[in-house]
N, CA, C and O of each residue as an XYZ file, in Angstrom:
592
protein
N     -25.444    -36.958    -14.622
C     -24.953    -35.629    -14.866
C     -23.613    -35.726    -15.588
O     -22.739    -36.591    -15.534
N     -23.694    -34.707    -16.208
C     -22.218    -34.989    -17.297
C     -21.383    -33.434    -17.415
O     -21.795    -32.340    -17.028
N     -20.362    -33.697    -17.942
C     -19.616    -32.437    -17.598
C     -19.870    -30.969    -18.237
O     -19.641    -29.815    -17.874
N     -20.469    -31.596    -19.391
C     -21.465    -30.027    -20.186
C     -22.110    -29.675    -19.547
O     -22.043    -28.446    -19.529
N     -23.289    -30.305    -18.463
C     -24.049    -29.803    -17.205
C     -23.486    -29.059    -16.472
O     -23.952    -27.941    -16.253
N     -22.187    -29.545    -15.828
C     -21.832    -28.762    -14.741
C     -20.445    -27.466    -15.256
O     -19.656    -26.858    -14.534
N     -20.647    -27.429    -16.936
C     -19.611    -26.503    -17.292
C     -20.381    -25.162    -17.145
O     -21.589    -25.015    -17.333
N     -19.423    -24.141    -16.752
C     -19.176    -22.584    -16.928
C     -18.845    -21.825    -17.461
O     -17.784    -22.235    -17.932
N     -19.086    -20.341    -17.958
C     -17.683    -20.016    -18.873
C     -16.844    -19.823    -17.751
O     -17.142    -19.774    -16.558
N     -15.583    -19.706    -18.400
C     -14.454    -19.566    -17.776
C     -13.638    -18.492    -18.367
O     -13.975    -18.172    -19.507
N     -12.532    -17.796    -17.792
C     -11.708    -17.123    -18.241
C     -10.583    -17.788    -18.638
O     -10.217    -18.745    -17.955
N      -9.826    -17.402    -19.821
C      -8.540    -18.126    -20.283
C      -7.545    -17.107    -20.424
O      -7.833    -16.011    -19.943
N      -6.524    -17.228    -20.938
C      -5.198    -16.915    -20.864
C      -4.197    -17.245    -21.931
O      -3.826    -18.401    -22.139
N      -3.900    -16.525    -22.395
C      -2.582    -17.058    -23.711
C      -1.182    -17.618    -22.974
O      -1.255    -17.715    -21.749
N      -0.340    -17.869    -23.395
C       1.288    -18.008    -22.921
C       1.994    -16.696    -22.580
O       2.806    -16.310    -21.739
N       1.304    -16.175    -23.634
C       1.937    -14.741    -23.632
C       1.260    -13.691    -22.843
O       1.693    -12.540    -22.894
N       0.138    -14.018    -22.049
C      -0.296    -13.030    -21.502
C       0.942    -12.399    -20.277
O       1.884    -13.129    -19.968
N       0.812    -11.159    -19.733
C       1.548    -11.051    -18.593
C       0.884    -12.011    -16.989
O      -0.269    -12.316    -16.685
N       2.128    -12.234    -16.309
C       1.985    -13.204    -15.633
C       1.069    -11.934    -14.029
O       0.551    -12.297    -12.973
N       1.222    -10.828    -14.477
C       0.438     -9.647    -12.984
C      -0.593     -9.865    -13.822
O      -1.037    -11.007    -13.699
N      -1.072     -9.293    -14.522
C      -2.505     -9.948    -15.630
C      -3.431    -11.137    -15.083
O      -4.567    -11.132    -14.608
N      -2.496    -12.168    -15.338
C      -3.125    -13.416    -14.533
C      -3.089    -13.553    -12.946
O      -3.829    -14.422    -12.485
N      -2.537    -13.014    -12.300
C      -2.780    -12.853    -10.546
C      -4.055    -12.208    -10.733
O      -5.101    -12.815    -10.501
N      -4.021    -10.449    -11.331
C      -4.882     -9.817    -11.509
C      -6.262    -10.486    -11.624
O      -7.298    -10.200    -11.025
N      -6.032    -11.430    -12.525
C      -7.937    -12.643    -12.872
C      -7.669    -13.089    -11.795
O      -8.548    -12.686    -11.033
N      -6.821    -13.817    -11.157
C      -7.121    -14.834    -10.396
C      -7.729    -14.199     -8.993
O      -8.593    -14.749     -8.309
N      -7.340    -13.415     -8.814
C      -7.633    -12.730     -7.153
C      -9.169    -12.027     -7.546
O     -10.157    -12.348     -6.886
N      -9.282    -10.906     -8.833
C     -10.100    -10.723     -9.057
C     -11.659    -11.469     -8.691
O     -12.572    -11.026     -7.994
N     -11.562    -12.777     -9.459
C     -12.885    -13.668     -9.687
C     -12.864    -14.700     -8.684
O     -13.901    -15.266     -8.337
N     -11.388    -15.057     -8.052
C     -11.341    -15.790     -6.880
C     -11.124    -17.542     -7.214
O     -11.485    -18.541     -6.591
N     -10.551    -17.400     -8.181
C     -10.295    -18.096     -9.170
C      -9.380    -19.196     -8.665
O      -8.510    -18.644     -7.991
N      -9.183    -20.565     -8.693
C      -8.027    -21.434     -8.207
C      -7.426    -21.812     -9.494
O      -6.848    -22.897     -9.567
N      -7.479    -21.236    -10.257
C      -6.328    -21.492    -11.595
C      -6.871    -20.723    -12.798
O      -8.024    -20.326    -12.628
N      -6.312    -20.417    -13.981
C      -7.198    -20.266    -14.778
C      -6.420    -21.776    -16.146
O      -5.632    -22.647    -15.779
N      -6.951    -21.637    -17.583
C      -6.847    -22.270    -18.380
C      -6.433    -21.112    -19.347
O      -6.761    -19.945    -19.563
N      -5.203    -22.386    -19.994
C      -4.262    -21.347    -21.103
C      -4.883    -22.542    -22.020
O      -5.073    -23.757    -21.956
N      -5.120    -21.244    -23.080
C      -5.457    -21.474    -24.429
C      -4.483    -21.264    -25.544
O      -3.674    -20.360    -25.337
N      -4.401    -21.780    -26.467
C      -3.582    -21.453    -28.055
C      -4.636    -20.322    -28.629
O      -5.653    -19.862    -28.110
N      -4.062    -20.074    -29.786
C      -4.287    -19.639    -30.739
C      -5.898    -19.228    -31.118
O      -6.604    -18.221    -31.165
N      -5.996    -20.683    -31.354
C      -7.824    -21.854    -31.974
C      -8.388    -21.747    -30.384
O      -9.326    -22.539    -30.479
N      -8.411    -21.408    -29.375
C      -9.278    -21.553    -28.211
C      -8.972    -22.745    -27.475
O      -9.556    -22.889    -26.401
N      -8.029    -23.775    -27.917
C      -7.690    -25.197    -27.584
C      -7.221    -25.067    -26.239
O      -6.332    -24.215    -26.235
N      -7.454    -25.607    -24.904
C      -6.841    -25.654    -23.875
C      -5.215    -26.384    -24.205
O      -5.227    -27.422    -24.867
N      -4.130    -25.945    -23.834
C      -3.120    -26.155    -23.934
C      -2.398    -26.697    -22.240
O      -1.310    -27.269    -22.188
N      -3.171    -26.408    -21.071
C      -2.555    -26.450    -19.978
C      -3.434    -26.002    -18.566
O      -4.525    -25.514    -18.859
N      -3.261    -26.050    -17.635
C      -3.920    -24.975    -16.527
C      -2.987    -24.720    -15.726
O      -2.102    -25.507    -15.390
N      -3.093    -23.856    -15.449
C      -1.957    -22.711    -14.418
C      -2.572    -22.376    -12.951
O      -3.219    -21.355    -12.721
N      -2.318    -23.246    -12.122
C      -2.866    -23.222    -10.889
C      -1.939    -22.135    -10.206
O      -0.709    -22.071    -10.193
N      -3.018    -21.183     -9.565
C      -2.743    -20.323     -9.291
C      -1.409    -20.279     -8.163
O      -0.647    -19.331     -7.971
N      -1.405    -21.276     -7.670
C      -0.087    -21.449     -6.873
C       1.225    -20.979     -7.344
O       2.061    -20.374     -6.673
N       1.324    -21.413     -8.877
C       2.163    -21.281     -9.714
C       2.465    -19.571    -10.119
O       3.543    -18.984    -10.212
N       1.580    -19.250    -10.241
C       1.833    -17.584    -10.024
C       3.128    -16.741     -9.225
O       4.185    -16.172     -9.500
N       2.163    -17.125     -7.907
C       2.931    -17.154     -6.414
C       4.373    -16.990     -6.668
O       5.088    -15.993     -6.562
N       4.702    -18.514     -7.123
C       5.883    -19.295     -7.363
C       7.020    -18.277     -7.516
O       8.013    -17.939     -6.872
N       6.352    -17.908     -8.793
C       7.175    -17.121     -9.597
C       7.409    -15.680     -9.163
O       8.244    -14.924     -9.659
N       6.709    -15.444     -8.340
C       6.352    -13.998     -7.758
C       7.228    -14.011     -6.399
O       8.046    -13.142     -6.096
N       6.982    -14.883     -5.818
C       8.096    -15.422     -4.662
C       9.674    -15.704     -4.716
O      10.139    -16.607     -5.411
N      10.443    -14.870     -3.937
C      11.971    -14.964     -4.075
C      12.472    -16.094     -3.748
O      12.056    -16.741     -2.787
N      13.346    -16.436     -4.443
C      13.632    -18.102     -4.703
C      14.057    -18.717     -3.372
O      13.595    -19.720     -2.827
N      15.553    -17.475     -2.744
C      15.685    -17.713     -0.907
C      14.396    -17.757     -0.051
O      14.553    -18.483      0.931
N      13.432    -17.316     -0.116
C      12.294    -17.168      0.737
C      11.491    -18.605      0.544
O      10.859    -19.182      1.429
N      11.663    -19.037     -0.800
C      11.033    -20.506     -1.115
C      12.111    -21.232     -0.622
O      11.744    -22.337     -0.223
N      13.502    -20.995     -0.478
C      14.440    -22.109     -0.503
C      14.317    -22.395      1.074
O      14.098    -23.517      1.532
N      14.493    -21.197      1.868
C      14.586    -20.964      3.589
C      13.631    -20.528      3.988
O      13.939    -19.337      4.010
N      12.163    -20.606      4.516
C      11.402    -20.009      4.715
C      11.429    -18.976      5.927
O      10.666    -18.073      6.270
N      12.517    -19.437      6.389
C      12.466    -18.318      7.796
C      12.968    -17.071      7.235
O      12.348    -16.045      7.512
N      14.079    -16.997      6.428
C      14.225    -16.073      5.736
C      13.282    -14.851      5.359
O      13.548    -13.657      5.498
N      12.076    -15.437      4.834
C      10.857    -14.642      4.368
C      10.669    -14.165      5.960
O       9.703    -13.402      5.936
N      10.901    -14.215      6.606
C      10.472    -13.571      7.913
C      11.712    -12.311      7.972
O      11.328    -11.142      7.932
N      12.262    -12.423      8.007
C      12.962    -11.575      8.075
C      13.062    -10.027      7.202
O      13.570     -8.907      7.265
N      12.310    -10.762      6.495
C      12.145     -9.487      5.255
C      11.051     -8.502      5.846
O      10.098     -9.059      6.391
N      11.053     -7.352      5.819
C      10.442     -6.160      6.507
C       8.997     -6.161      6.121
O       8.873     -6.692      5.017
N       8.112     -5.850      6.512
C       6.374     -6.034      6.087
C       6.525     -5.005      4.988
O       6.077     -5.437      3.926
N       7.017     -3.773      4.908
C       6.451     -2.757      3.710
C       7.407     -3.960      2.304
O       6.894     -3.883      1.187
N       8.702     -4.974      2.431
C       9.076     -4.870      1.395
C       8.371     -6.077      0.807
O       8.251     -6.430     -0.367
N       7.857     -6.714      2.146
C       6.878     -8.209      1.441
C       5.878     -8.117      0.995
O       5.508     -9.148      0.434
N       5.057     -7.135      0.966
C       3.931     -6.359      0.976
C       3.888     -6.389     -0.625
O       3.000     -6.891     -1.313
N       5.242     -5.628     -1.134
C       5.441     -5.518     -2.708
C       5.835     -6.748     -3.356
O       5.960     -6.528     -4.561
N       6.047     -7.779     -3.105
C       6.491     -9.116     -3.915
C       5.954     -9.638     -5.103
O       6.247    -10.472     -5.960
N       5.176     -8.942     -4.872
C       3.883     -9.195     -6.948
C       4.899     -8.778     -7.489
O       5.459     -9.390     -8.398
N       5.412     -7.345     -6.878
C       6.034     -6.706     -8.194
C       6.804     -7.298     -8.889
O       7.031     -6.812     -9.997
N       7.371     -8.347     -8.563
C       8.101     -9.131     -8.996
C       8.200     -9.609    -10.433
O       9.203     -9.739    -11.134
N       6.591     -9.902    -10.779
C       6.155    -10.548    -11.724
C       7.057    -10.292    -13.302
O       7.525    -11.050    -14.152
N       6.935     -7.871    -13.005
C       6.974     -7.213    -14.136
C       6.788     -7.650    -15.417
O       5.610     -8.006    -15.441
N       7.292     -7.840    -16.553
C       6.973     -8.292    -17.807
C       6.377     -9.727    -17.421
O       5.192     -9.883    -17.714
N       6.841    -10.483    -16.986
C       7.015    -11.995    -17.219
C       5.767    -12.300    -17.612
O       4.843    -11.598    -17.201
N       5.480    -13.547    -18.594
C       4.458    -13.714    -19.126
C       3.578    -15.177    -18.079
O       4.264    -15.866    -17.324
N       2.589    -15.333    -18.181
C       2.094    -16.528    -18.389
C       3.075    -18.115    -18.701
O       3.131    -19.198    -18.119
N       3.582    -17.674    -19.626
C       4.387    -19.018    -20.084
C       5.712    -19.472    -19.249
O       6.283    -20.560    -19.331
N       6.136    -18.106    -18.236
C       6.980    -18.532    -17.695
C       6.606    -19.141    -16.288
O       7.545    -19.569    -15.617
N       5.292    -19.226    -15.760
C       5.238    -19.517    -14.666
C       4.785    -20.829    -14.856
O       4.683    -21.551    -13.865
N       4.463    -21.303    -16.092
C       4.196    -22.645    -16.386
C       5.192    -23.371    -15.739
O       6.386    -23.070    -15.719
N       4.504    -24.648    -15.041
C       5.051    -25.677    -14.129
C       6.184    -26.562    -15.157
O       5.704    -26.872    -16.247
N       7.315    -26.898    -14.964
C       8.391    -27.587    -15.963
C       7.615    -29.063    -16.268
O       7.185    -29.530    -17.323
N       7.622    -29.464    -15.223
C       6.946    -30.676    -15.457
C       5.520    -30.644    -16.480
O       4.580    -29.857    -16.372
N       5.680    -31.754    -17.498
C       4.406    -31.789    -18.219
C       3.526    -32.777    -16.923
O       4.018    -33.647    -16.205
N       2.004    -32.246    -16.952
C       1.276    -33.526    -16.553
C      -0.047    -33.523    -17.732
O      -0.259    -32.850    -18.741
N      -0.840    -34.706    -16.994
C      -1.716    -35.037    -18.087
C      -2.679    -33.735    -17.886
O      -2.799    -33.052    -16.868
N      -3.405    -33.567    -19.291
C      -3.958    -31.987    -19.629
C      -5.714    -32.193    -19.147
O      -6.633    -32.853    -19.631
N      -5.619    -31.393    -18.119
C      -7.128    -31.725    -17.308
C      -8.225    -31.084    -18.464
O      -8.495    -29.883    -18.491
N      -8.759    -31.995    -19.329
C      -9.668    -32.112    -20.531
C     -10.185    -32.575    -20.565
O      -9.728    -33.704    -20.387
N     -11.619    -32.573    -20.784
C     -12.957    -33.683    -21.071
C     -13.931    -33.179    -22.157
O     -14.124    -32.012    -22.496
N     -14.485    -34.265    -22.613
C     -15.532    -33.463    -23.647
C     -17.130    -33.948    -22.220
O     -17.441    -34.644    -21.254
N     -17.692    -32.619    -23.432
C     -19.442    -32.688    -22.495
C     -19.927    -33.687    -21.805
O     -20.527    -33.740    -20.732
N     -19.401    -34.901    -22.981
C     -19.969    -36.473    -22.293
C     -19.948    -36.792    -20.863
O     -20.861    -37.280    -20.196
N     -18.589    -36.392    -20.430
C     -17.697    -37.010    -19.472
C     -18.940    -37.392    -18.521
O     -20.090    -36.977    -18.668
N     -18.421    -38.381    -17.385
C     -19.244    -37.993    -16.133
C     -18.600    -37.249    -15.332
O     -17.531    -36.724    -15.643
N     -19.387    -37.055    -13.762
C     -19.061    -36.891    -12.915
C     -17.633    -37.306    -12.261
O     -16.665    -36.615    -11.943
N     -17.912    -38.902    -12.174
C     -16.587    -39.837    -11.618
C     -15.572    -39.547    -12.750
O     -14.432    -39.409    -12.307
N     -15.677    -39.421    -14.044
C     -14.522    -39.214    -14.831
C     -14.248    -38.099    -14.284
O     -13.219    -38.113    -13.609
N     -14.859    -37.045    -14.341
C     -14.258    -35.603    -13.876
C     -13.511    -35.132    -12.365
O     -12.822    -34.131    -12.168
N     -13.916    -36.259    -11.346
C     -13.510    -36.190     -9.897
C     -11.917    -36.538    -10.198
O     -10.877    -35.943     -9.915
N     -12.260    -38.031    -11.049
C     -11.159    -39.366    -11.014
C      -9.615    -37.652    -11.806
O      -8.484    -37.289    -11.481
N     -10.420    -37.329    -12.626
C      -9.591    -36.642    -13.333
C      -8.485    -35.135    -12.734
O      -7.336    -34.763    -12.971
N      -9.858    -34.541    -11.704
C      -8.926    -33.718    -11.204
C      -7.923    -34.114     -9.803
O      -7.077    -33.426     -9.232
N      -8.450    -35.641     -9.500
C      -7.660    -36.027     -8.328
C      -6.268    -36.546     -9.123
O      -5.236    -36.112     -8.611
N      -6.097    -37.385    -10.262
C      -5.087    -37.700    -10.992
C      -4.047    -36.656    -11.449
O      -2.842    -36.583    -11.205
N      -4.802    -35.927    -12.128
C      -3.636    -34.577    -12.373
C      -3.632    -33.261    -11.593
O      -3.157    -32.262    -12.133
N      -4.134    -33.201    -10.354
C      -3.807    -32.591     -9.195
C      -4.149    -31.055     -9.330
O      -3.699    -30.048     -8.784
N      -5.361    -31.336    -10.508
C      -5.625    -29.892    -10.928
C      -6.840    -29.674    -10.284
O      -7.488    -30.704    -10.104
N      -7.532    -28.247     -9.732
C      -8.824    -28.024     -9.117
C      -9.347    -26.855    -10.155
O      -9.510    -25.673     -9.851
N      -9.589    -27.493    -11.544
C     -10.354    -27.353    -12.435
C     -10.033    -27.959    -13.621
O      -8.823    -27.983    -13.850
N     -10.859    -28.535    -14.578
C     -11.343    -29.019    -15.719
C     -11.722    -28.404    -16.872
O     -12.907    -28.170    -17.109
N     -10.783    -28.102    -17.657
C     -11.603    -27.585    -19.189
C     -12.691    -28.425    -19.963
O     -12.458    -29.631    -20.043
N     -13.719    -28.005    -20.479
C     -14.245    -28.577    -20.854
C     -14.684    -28.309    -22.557
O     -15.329    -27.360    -23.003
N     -14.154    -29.369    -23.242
C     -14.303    -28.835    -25.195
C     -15.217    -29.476    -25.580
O     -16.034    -30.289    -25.145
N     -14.932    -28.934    -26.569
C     -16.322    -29.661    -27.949
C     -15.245    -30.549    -28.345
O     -14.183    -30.887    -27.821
N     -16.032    -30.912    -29.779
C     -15.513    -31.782    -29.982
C     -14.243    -31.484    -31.511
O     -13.669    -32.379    -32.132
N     -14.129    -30.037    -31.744
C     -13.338    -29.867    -31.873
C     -11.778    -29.512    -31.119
O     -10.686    -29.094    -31.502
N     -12.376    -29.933    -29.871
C     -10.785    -29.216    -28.882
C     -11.187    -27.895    -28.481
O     -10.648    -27.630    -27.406
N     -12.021    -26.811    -28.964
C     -12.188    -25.474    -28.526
C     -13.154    -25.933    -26.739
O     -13.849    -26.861    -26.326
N     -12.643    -24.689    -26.226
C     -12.822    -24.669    -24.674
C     -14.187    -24.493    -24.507
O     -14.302    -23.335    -24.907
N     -15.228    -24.828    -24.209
C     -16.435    -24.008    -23.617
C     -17.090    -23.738    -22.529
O     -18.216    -23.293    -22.308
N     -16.126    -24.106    -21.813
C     -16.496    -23.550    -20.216
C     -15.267    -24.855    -19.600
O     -14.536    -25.650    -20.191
N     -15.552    -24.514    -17.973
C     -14.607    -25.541    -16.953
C     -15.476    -25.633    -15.547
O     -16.080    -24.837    -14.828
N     -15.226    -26.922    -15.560
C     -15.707    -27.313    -14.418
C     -14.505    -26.871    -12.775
O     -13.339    -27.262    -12.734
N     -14.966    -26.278    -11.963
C     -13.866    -26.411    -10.957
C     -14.099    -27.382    -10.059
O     -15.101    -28.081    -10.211
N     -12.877    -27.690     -8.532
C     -13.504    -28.445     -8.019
C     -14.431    -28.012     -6.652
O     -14.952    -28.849     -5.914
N     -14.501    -26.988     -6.521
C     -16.014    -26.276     -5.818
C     -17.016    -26.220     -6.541
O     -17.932    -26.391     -5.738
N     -17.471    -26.091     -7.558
C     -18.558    -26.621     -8.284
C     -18.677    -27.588     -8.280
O     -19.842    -27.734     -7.912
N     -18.039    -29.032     -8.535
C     -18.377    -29.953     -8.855
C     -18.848    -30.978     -7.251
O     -19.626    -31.920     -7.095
N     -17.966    -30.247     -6.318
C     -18.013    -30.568     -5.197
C     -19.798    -29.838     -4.375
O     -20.510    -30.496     -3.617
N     -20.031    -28.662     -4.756
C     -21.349    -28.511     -4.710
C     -22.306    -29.295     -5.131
O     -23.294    -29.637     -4.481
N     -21.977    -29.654     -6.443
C     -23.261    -30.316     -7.229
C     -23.308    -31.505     -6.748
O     -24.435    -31.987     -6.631
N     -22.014    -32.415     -6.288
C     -21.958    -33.824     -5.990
C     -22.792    -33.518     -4.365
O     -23.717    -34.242     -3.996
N     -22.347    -32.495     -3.637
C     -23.061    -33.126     -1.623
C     -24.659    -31.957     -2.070
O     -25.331    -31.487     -1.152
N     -25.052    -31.640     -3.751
C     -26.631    -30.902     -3.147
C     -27.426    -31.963     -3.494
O     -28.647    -31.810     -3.547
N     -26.678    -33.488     -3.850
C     -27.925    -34.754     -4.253
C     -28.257    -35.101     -3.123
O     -29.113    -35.973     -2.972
């Protein structure tokens, strides 16, 4: 089995999209990240949905967590709002890591080996020009590997 087998479409995302936009997909479809694209359709990155959060989350509440307790239920309730304009590109993680990418060929074990290495729980998957055509996640792939 190879990774064109177990690809999907997927939803993507510009830099510039708004960053409530992308919560919006992610909660929507139930999504554990989505994939940012350029321009050409090229995966450029994946934005694990954690990273959202991040950014959506007050920096004292990440710094002290007891803190976040203290904050009243109606005002934690609103903490998305946070997001307002901010795009996509700002919730991008600082750190570069390696860009969870495979072409159709891939296998299986490349695709496991791959999302355990760059700590991503999904896989873009291109042609062989670089354009996206679906992604493997790792609940799919984790299905397909325990239904042999």
């Amino acid at each position: 089995m190879h990774a064109g087998d177990l690809a999907v479409p997927f939803p993507t995302v510009h830099p510039r999209t708004r960053a409530i936009e992308a919560a919006r997909l992610l909660a929507g479809q139930d999504l554990p990240g989505l994939v940012v694209v350029d321009d050409e359709g090229c995966p450029v990155t994946v934005l694990p949905g954690t990273q959202v959060l991040r950014m959506a989350v007050p920096d004292y509440c990440q710094d002290d967590p007891a803190l976040a307790r203290v904050v009243d239920e109606d005002a934690a309730d609103l903490f998305l709002r946070e997001l307002g304009d901010r795009t996509v590109a700002e919730a991008l993680p600082r750190e570069r890591r390696e860009l969870p990418v495979v072409t159709a060929d891939a296998t299986v074990l490349e695709l496991a080996a791959l999302m355990a290495r760059s700590r991503s729980p999904l896989v873009a998957v291109v042609d062989p020009a670089g354009r996206m055509i679906g992604a493997v996640t790792l609940d799919g792939l984790l299905d397909r590997m325990l239904a042999r």
